[in-house]
C-alpha positions in Angstrom: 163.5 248.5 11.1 161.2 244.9 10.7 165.1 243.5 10.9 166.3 244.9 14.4 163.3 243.9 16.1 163.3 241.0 14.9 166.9 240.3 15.7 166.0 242.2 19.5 163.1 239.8 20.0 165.2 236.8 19.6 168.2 237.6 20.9 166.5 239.0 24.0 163.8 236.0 24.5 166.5 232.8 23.3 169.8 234.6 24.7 168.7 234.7 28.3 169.4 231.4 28.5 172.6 231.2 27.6 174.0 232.8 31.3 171.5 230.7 33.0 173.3 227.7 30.7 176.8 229.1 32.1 175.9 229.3 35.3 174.5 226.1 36.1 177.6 224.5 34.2 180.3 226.5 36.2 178.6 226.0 39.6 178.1 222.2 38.5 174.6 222.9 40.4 171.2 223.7 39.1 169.7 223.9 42.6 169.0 227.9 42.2 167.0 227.2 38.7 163.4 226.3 38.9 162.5 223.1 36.4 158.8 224.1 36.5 159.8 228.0 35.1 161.9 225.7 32.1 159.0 223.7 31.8 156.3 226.1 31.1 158.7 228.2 29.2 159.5 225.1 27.2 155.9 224.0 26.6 155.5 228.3 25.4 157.9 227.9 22.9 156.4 224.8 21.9 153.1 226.0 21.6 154.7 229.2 20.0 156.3 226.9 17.2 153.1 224.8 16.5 151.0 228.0 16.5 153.5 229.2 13.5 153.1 226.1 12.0 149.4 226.1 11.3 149.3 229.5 10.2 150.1 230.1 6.4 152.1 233.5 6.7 153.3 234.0 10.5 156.6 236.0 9.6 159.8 235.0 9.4 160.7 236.5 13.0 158.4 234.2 14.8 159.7 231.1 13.3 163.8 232.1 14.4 162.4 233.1 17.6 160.2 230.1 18.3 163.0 228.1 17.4 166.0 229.0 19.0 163.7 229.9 22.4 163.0 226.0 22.0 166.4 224.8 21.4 167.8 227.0 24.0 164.8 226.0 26.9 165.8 222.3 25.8 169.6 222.9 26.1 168.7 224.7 29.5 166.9 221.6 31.0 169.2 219.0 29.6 171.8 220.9 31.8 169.3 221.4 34.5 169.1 217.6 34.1 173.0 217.1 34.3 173.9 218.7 37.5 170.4 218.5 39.2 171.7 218.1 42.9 
């Protein structure tokens, strides 16, 4: 059961990027995404990852989902970045 939510909370929480990523990339326009919502969800994650970090058993699920939230709010503003308008 640990395994499925596990797999729910990151697929939910890193996935929802990924139409936002599609989106901005087929529209070549990121004029309907707000920077400052990637921003603080960016500097979440981060603190999320570093929280994980300094603690000596936070569970494996915390780590993949700190991660890939923080690789996926990173690819999000690069694109933001990209077709900023």
């Amino acid at each position: 059961m640990e395994i499925i939510f596990g797999l729910m909370l990151t697929i939910c929480f890193s996935g929802a990027y990924i139409p936002q990523i599609f989106k901005i990339v087929k529209n070549k326009s990121s004029k309907d995404v707000s920077f400052i919502m990637l921003f603080v969800n960016f500097m979440g994650y981060s603190s999320g990852l570093l929280y994980v970090i300094l603690q000596n058993n936070p569970g494996f699920w915390l780590w993949v989902n700190y991660s890939f939230g923080l690789i996926a709010t990173s690819v999000c503003m690069i694109i933001w970045g990209k077709y900023n308008v």
